[in-house]
C-alpha angles and dihedrals in degrees: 000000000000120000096254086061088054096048087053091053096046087045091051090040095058127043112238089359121142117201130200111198133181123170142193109203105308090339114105149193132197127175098193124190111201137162086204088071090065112131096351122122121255095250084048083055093051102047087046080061104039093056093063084066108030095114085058105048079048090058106047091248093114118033102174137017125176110197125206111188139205147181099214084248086056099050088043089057094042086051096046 
């Protein structure tokens, strides 16, 4: 599983969402921007994301993902 696979899974599993994803073997990092995030807690966030990949964790695929997550107001503001 390469980083560009678990960007396309992220992307599939959230509506609107873009992902950025960079990996180290089977540790990876996504910064993912979603609408879908808004008003949800940061655990809620992380959970939305780790269920596009589930199958994967379970599988030993992907060993590690650290998740940052953003409403697009939040990444515009990170990004200012």
């Amino acid at each position: 599983m390469d980083a560009n696979e678990v960007k396309k899974c992220i992307e599939a599993g959230i509506p609107g969402a873009e992902a950025m994803v960079t990996a180290d073997g089977t540790k990876f990092n996504a910064i993912v921007v979603s609408a879908e995030f808004e008003g949800k807690t940061m655990l809620a966030e992380h959970k939305m994301v780790y269920a596009t990949v589930d199958e994967y964790i379970k599988s030993g695929a992907v060993h590690a993902l650290n998740i940052k997550a953003y409403t697009p107001e939040e990444w515009a503001a990170e990004n200012a």
